[in-house]
N, C-alpha and C positions, 0 to 999 in steps of 0.2 A: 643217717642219710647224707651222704656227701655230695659234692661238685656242688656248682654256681645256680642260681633263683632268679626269675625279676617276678616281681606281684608290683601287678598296677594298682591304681589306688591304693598303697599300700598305707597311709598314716592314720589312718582310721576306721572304727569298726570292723568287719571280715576279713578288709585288706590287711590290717595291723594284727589282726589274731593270727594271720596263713604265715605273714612276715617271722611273728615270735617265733613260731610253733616250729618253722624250716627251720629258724636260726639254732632252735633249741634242740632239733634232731641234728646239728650238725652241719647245714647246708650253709654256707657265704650266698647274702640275701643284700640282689636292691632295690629296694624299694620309691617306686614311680608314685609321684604326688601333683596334684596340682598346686597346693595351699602349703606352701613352705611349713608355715604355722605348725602345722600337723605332724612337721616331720621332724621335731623337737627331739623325740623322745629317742629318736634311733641311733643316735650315737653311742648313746650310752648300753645300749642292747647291742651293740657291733654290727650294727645292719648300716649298708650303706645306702644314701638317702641323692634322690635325683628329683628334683625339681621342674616338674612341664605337662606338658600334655601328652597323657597317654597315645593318643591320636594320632600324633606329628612323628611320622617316619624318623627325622633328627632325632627324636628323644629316645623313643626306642631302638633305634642304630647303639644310640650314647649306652642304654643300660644294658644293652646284651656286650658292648664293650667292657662296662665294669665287670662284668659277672664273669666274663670269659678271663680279666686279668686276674678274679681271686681263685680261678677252676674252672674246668669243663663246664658248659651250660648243663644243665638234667633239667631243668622244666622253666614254663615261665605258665604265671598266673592272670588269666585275664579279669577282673575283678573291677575295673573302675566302670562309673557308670553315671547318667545323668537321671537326676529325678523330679520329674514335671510335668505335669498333667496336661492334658488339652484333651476336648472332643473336636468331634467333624462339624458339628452344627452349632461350636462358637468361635475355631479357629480354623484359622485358612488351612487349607491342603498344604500348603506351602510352608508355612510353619509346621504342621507335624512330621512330614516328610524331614524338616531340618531335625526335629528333637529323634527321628526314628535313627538318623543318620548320626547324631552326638553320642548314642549309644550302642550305634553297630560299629561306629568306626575304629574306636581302640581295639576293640578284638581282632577286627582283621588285620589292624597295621602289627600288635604284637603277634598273633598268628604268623604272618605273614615273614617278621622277624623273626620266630622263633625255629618258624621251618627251617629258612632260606641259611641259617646260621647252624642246626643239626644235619643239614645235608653237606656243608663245608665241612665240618667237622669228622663226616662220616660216623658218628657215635647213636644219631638217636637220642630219643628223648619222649617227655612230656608235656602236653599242654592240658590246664583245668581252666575252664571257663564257668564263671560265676554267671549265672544265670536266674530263675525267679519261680516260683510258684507260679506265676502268673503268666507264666510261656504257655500254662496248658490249663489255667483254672484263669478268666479273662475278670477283670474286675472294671465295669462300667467306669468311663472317665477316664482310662489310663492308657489308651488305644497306643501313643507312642510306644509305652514301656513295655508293653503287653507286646506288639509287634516286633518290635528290635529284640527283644529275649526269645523269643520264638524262632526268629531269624537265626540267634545265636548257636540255637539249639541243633539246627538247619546246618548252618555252618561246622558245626564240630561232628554231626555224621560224616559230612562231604571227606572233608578232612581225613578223619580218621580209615576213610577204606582208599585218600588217596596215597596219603603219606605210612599206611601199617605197611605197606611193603619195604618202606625204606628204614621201619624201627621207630618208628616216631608214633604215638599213642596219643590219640586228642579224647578227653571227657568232659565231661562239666557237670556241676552242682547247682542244684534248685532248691534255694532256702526258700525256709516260708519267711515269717516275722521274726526279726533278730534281732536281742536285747543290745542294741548298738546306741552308739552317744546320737544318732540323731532321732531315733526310738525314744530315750531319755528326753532329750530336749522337746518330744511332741508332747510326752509326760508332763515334763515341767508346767510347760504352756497350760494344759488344762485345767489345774489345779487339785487339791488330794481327791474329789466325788468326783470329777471327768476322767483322773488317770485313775485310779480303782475302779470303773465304768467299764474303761478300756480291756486293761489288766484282765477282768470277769470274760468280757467277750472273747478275748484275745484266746483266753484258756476255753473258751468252749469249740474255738475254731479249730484246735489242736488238741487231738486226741489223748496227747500225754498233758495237756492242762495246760499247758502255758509257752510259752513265746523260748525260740531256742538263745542258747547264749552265741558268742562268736567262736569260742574258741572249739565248739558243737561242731560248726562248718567247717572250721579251719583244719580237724582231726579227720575230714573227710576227704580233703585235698590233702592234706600231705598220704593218705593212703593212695590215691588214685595217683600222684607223682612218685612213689614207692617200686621199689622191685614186689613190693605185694601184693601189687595188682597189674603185675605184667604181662596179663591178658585178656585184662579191661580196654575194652577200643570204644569208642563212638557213641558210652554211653550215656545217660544223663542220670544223676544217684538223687534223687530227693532227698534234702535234709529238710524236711518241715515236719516231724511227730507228726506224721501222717494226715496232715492238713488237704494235700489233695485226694489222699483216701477218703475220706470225709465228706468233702465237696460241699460244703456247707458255706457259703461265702459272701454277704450281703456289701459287703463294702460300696460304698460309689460315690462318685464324684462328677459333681459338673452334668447331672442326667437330662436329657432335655426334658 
């Protein structure tokens, strides 16, 4: 897979699995971060690492700059995302309106950047949006995340029947639960009979038994930014072992 990447949140979990996996098919990858911290490891994997807010027009201007000096752009990955719970009947309208909006916003500003830079180009391209199980399976207490990924999903139709005339292809991917360092660290928290609790549940919720890995996703996106799926438009690929097949879903948080 050749030409130039960006994947937001790219220093950890999905984002860092889409990061290797492009670097590893070949592609010059940069990797948007907020938490420096995280972006340790990419140098040494030869991914180059950009420090900001996926959000902020500047930063993503700055990483379709790098990507375009190591190659042609071929796709950008929208993946970063906020995670934080609230309901309607313990937090203001006004706060979740904000968290709906910390979550829609990166994807449009790199959408928006990834367009406006494949139509200079004249070449075409791909955009994957990282999206959720729970855009279409709602899980009580999560009304931000649940709303903004839905939106997302909203957004990359729009998208893709306005922009497939010009060769530009928008999808996106809906993980279910993904064995990622902050899935680990909920583990840790619990201790060995709370995380083997989970673990049990976790595989009852998912048909093939258990919680998928990152690099599971990551092999999804790099198919859907592929010439092998170059006539995939608009659509949304579930990666959750059939979780929303299932529909089996008790979770909840914060229920009045």
């Amino acid at each position: 897979m050749g030409g130039s990447f960006v994947v937001t949140g790219g220093g950890r979990g999905i984002g860092r699995a889409v990061a290797e996996r492009l670097r590893a098919d070949g592609g010059s990858v940069v990797a948007i971060e907020l938490d420096p911290a995280a972006l340790a490891w990419t140098a040494d994997a030869g991914i180059t690492a950009l420090t900001g807010d996926a959000s902020d027009e500047a930063v993503a201007e700055r990483a379709a700059d790098l990507a375009e000096a190591a190659g042609p752009l071929a796709g950008w990955v929208n993946n970063a995302a906020v995670f934080r719970d609230a309901s309607l009947h313990s937090a203001s309208a006004r706060e979740v309106l904000d968290l709906i909006g910390a979550n829609l916003a990166a994807p449009v500003v790199g959408c928006a950047t990834a367009v406006r830079r494949f139509i200079a180009a004249g070449t075409g391209g791909a955009i994957v949006n990282v999206t959720s199980h729970q855009a279409r399976q709602a899980v009580p207490g999560c009304t931000p995340y649940v709303t903004a990924k839905a939106a997302i999903e909203g957004l990359t139709r729009a998208l893709a029947v306005e922009y497939g005339p010009r060769g530009i292809r928008v999808n996106a991917v809906a993980p279910g639960s993904v064995r990622t360092e902050r899935y680990e660290e909920f583990l840790d928290g619990l201790g060995p009979d709370g995380a083997a609790g989970i673990e049990r549940r976790m595989g009852e919720l998912h048909p093939l038994g258990r919680v998928a890995h990152a690099d599971e996703v990551a092999a999804a996106v790099a198919h859907l930014l592929s010439s092998d799926a170059s006539f995939i438009n608009g659509a949304t690929i579930p990666v959750d072992g059939g979780r929303t097949v299932l529909a089996q879903d008790p979770e909840a948080h914060n229920t009045p």
